[in-house]
C-alpha positions in Angstrom: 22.6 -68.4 19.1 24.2 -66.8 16.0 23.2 -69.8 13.0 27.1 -70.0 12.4 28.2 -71.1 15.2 25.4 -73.7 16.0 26.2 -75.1 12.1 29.9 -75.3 13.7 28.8 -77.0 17.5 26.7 -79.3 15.8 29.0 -80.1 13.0 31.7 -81.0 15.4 29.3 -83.3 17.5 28.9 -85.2 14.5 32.8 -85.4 13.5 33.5 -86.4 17.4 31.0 -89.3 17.2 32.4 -89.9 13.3 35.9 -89.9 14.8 34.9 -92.8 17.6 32.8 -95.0 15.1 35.5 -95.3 12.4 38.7 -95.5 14.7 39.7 -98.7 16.8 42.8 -97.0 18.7 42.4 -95.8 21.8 43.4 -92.2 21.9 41.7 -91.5 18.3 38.7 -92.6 20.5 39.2 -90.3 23.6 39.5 -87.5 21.1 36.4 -88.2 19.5 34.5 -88.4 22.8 35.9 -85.4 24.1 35.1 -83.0 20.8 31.6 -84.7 21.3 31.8 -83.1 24.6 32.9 -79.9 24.3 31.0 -78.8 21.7 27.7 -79.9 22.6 28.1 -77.8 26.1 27.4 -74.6 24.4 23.6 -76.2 22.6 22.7 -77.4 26.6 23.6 -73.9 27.9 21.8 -71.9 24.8 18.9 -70.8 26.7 20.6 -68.8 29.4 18.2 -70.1 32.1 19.9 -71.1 35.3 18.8 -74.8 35.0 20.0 -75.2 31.8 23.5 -73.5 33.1 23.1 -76.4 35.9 22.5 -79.4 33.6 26.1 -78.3 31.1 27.7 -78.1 34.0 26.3 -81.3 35.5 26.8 -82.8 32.0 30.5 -81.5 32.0 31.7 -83.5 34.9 30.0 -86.9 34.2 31.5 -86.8 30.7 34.8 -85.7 31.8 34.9 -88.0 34.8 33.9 -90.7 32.2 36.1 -89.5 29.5 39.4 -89.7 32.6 38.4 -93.3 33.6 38.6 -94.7 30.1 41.5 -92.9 29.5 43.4 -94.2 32.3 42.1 -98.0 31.5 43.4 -97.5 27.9 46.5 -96.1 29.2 46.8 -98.9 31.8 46.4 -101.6 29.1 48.5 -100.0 27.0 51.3 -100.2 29.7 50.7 -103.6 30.1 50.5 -105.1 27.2 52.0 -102.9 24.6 48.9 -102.7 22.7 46.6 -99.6 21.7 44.0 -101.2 20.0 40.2 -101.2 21.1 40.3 -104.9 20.2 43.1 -106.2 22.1 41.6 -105.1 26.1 43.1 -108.2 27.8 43.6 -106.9 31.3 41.1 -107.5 34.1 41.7 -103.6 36.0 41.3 -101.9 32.3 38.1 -104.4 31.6 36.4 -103.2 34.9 37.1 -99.4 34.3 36.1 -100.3 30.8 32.7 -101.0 31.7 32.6 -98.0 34.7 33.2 -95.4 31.8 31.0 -96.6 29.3 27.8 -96.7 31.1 28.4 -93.9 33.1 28.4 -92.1 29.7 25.4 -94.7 28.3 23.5 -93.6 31.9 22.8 -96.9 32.5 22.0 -97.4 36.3 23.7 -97.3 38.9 25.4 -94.3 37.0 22.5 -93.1 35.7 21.4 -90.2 38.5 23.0 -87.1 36.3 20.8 -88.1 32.9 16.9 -87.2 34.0 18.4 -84.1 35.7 20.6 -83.0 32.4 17.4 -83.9 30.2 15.0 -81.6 32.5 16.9 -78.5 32.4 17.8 -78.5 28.8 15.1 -78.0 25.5 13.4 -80.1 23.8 15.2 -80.5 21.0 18.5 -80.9 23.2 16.7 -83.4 25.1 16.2 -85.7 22.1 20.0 -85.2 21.3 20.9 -86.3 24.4 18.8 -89.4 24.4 19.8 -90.6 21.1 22.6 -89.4 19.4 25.1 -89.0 22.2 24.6 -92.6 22.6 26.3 -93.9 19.5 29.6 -92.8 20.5 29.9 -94.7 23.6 27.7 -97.9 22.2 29.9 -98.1 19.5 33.2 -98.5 22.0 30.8 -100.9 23.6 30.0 -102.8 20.6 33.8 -103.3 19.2 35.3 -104.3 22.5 31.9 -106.2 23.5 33.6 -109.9 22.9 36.3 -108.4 26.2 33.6 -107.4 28.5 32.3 -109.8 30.9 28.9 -111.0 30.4 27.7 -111.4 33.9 28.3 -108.4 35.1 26.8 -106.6 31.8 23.6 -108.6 32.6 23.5 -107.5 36.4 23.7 -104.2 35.1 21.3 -104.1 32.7 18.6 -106.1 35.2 19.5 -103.2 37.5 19.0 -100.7 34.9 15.8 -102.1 33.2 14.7 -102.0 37.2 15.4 -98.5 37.9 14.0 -97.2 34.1 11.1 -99.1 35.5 10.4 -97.2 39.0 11.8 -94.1 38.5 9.7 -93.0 35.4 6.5 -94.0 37.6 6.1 -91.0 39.6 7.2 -88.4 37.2 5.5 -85.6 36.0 7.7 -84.2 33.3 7.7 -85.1 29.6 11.9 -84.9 29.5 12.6 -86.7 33.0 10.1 -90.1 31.8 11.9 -90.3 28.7 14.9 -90.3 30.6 14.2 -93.3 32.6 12.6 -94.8 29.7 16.0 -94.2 27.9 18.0 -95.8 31.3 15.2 -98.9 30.9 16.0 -99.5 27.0 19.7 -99.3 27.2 19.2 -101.9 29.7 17.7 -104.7 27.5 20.5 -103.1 24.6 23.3 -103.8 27.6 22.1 -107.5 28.4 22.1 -108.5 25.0 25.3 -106.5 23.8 28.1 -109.8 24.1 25.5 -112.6 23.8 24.5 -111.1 20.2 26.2 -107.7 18.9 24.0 -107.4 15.7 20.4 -107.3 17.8 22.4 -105.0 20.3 22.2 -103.0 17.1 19.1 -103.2 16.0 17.4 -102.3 19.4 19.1 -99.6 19.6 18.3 -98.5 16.2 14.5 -99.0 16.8 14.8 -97.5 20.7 16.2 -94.2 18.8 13.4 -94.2 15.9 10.6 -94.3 18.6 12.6 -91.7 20.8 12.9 -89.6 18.3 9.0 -89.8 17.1 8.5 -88.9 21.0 10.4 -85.9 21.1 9.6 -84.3 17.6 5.9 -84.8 18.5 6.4 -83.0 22.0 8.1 -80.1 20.0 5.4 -79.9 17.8 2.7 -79.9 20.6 4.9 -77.7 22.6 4.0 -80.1 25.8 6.7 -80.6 28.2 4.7 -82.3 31.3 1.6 -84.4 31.9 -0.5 -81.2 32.4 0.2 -79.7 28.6 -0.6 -83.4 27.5 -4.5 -83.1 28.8 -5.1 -80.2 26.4 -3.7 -81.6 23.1 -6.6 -83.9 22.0 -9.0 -81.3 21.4 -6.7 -79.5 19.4 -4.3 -81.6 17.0 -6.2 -84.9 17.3 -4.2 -86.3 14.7 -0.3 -85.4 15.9 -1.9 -86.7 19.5 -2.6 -90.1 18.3 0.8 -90.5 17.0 2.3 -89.6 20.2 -0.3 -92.1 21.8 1.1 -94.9 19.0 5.0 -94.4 19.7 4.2 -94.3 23.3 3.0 -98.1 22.8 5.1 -98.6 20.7 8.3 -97.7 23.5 6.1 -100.1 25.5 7.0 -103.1 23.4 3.4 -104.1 22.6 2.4 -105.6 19.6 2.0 -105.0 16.7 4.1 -102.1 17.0 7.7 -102.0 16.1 8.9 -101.6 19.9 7.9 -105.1 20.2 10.2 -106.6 17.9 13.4 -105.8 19.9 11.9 -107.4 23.3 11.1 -110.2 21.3 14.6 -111.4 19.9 16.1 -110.3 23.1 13.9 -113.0 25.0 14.1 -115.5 22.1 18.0 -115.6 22.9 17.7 -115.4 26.4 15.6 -118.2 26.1 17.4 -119.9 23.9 21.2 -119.1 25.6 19.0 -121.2 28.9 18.9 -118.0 30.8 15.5 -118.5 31.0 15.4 -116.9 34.6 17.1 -113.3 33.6 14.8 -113.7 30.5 11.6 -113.5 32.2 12.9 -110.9 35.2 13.0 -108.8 32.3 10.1 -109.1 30.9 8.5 -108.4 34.1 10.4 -105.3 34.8 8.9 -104.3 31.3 5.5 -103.7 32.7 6.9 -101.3 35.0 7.6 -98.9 31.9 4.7 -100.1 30.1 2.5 -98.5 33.1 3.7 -95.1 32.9 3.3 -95.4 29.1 -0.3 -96.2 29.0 -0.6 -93.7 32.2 0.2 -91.1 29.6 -1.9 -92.3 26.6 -4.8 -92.6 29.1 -4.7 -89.1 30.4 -3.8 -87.5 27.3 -6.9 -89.5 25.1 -9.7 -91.1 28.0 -9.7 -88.1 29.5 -10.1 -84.3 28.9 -9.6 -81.0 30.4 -12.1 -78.8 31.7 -13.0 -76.3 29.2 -16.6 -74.5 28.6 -17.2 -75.7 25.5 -19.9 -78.8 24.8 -18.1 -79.8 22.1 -15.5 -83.0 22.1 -13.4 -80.6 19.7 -12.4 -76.9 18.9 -13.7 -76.5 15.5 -10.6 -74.1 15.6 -7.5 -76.3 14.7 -4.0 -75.4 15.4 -2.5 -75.3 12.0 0.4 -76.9 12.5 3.5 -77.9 10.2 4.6 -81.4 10.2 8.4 -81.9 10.2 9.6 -84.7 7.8 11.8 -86.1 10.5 7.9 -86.7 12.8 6.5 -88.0 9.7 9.4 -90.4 9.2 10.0 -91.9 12.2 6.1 -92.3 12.7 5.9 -94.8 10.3 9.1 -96.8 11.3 7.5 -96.4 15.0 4.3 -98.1 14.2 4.9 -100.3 11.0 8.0 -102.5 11.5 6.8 -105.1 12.8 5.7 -107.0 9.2 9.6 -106.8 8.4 11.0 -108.7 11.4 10.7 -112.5 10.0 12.5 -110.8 6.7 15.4 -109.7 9.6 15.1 -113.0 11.0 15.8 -115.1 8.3 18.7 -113.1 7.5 
């Protein structure tokens, strides 16, 4: 792709979600989405490969079927009540398509089938887009008209979600479709927390898109896309390995890695709120994630590939570069943990 025109598509999917984040009227909203949309079509259909033809397409219609509901519930409040304000969503049909449009954009399950497909047939690099910055436009609609929503039904979907996160990365193969259900499994723990307390909505997600990102710079600097390309990386770039291995933990939400913290206020409140029930179903549904995590870190670092040396490593390294943005988030992944009673006192 010429370098002009990807400075323009990814400029404007930073204006779109700019636009959503600093508006609270409706239609300044729906423009912002829908810029978001359209220009990050042509970055998923940049390689020319059928597949990733498939996913812009597939991506296409959830967003715009998304992008039509919300519409029509802003429209059909605004009819109502004379009000286009994000803050002022009173009526119980806009509420409900509210919620429909939001996390079919968020992929949070039950409307979360198109986002391992769209994350498998795109790059890399797309991938980690996909997984983390696209969701700031919706999360922040979420987060200003949170105090509208209902709560129970935000919590049945995110036990659902955490659920499906859960089973569906289990038997997966690919690099790109496990981060997608581990993506549907952390926006579930973001949803059930989202109108019982905004601010650690906030913070998970900030530390859910710090280890993603880790994840998916590491993979593009391994240049491993499945399980199988995993097996060979030890031997080579021992080093960038272990802090895949570390973030992979980390996502897990063992301690003392910074993917704990999150887990841990979320269940504090729970606890404290007496939904003590919904509080430890989700901790169980954890370990479902958890197992395909350490399935990974076992294969890729207990275990090697066949290969005719005797050696436990080529004295050959692979000289690679380290990006700033792997370096960066590394240390956020594994390290934030020793700030959290300096985030709860505040």
């Amino acid at each position: 792709m010429n370098p002009y025109i990807l400075a323009l598509m990814m400029s404007s999917v930073a204006t779109g979600t700019i636009i959503v984040a600093s508006t609270h009227h409706w239609l300044f909203a729906w423009i912002g989405l829908e810029l978001n949309t359209l220009a990050i079509l042509p970055l998923l259909a940049k390689t020319y490969t059928p597949r990733a033809t498939e996913a812009a397409t597939k991506y296409f219609l959830i967003q715009a079927a998304a992008s039509s509901t919300l519409l029509f519930a802003s429209s059909s409040n605004a009819w109502l009540t004379g009000q286009w304000s994000m803050t002022e969503l009173t009526t119980q049909p806009a509420v409900t398509l509210l919620t429909m449009a939001l996390m079919m954009k968020l992929g949070v399950a039950p409307l979360h089938t198109w986002l391992p497909e769209v994350m498998q047939g795109t790059s890399t690099n797309m991938a980690l887009i996909l997984a983390t910055w696209q969701k700031l436009a919706p999360f922040t609609m979420l987060y200003i008209t949170a105090h509208t929503l209902h709560t129970q039904t935000l919590l049945t979907l995110a036990l659902t979600s955490t659920l499906i996160g859960g089973w569906g990365g289990l038997n997966q193969t690919q690099l790109r479709k496990m981060m997608a259900f581990s993506s549907i499994a952390h926006l579930g723990w973001t949803t059930a927390i989202i109108t019982l307390n905004k601010d650690l909505a906030l913070i998970t997600l900030i530390i859910y898109i710090t280890m993603t990102t880790t994840v998916f710079s590491t993979m593009s600097v391994l240049d491993t896309k499945s399980f199988k390309d995993a097996t060979t990386t030890w031997t080579t770039t021992p080093t960038t390995t272990t802090i895949l291995l570390l973030t992979l933990i980390s996502l897990g939400g063992l301690p003392p890695l910074s993917g704990f913290a999150p887990k841990w206020f979320i269940l504090n409140t729970l606890t404290y709120l007496a939904l003590t029930a919904l509080a430890v179903t989700l901790a169980l549904t954890s370990l479902l994630s958890l197992m395909f995590y350490i399935r990974l870190t076992y294969i890729t670092s207990l275990t090697l590939a066949p290969i005719t040396s005797q050696m436990k490593l080529k004295w050959r390294l692979k000289p690679l570069q380290q990006t700033w943005r792997t370096t960066t988030t590394a240390a956020l992944t594994t390290m934030l943990l020793p700030l959290t009673p300096l985030i709860i006192t505040n």
